[in-house]
C-alpha atoms as an extended CHARMM CRD file, in Angstrom:
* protein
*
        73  EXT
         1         1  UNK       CA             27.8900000000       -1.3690000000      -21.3580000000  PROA      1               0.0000000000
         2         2  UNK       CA             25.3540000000       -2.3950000000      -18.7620000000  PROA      2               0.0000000000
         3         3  UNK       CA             26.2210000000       -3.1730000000      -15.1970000000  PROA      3               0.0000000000
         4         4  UNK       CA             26.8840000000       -7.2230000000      -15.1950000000  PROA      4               0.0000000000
         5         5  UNK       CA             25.5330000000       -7.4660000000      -11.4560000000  PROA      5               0.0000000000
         6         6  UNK       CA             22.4310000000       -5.5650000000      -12.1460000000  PROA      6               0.0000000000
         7         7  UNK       CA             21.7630000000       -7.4320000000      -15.0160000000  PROA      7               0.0000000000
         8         8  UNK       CA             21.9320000000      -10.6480000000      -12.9160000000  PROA      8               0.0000000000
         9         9  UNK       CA             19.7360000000       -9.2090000000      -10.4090000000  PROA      9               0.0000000000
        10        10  UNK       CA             16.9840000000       -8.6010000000      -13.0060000000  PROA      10              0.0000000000
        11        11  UNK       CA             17.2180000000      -12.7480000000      -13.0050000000  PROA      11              0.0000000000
        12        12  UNK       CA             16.5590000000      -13.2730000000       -9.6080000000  PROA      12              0.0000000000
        13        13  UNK       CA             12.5480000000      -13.3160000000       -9.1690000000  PROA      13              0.0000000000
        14        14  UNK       CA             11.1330000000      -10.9150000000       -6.2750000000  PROA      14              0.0000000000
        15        15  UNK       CA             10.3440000000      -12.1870000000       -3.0830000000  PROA      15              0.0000000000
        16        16  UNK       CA              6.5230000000      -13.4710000000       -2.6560000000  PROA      16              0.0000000000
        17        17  UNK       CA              4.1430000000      -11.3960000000       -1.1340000000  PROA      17              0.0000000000
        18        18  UNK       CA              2.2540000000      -14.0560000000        1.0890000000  PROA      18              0.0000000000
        19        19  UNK       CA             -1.2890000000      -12.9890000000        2.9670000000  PROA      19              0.0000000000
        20        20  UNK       CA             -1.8300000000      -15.0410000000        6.2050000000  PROA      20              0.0000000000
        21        21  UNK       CA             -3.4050000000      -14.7970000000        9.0960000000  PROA      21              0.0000000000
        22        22  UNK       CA             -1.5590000000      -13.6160000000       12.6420000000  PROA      22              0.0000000000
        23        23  UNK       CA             -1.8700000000      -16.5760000000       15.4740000000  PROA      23              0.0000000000
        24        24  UNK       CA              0.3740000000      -15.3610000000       18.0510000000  PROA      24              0.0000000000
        25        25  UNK       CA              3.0060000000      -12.2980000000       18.7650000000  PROA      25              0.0000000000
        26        26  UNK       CA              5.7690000000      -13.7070000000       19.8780000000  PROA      26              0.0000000000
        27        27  UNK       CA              9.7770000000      -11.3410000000       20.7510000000  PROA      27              0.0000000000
        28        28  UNK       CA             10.0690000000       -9.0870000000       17.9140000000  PROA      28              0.0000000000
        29        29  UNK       CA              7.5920000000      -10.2430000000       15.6870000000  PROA      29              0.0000000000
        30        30  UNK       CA              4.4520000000      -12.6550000000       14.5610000000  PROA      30              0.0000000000
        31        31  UNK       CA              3.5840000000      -16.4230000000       13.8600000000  PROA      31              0.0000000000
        32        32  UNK       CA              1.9350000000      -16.4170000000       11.3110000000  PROA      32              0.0000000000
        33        33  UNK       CA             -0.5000000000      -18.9330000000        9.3330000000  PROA      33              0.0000000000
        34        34  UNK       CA             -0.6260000000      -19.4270000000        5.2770000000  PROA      34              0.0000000000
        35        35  UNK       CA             -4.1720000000      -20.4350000000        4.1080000000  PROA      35              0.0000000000
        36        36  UNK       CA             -2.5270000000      -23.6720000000        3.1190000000  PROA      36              0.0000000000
        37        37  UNK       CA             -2.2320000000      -24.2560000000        6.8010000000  PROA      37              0.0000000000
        38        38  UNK       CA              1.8530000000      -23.5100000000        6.7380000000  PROA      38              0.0000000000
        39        39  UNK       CA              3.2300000000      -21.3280000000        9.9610000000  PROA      39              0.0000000000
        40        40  UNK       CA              5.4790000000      -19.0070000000        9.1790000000  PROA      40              0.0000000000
        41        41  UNK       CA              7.5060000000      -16.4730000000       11.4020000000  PROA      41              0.0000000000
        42        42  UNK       CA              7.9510000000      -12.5870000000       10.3700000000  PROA      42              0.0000000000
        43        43  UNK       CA              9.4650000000       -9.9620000000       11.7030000000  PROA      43              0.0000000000
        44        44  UNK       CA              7.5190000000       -6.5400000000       12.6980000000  PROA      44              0.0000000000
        45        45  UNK       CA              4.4330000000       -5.9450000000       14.4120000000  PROA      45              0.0000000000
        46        46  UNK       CA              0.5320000000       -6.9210000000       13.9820000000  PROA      46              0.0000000000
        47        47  UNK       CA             -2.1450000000       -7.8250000000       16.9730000000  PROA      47              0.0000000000
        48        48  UNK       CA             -3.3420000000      -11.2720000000       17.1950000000  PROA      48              0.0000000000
        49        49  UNK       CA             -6.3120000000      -12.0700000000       14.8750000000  PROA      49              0.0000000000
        50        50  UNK       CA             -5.0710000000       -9.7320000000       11.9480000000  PROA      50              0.0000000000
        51        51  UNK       CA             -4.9180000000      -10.6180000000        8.4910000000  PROA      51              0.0000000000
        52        52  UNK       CA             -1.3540000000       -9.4620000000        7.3780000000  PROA      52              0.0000000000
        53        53  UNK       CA              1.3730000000       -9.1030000000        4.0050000000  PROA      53              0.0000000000
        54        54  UNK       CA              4.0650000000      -10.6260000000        4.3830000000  PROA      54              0.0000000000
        55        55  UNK       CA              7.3150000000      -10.4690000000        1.9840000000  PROA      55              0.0000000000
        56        56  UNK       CA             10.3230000000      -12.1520000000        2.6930000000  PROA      56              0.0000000000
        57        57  UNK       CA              9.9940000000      -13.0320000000        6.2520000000  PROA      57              0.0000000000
        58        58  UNK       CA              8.5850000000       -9.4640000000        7.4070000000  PROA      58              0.0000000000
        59        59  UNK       CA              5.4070000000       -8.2260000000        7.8030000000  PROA      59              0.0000000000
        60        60  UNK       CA              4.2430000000       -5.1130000000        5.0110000000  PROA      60              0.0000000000
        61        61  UNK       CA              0.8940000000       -4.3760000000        6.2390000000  PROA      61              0.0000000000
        62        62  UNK       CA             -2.8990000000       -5.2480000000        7.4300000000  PROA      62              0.0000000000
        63        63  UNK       CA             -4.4820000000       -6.9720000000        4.4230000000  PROA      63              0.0000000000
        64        64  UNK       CA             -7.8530000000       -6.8800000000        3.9700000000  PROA      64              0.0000000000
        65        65  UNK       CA            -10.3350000000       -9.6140000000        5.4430000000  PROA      65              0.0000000000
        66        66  UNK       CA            -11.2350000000      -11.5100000000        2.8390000000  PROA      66              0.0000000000
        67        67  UNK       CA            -12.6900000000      -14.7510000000        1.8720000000  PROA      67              0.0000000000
        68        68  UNK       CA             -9.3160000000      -16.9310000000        0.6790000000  PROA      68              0.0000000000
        69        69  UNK       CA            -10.4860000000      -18.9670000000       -2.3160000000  PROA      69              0.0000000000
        70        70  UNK       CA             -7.4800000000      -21.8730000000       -2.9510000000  PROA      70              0.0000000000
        71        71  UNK       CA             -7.0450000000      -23.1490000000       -6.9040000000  PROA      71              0.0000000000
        72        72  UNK       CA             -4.8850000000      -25.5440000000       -7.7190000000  PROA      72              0.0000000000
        73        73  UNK       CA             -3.4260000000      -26.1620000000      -11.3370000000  PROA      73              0.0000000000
């Protein structure tokens, strides 16, 4: 018989992974904006200017600088 709470955890979607761009470092972590023009704050480090992942309100990495290309549906 399978676990009941994993099974309910396999409900639950994942956390986004979000790509945004770093405008300011502020006490133990970054400000960060969406290409949609949302700021968002994450925890961890990144210098101003970098293009960064970020998962569930901390950052998973330097992204790479590409051009963002927005469709909507």
């Amino acid at each position: 018989m399978p676990n009941l709470y994993t099974e309910f955890k396999k409900l639950i979607p994942d956390a986004p992974l979000l790509v945004g761009d770093v405008i300011t470092v502020v006490d133990g972590g970054v400000l960060v904006r969406l290409p949609g023009g949302a700021e968002i704050r994450a925890r961890g480090e990144a210098a101003m200017g970098d293009r960064v992942f970020v998962r569930d309100g901390a950052v998973e990495g330097k992204a790479p600088t590409l051009p963002v290309v927005e469709i909507r549906v």
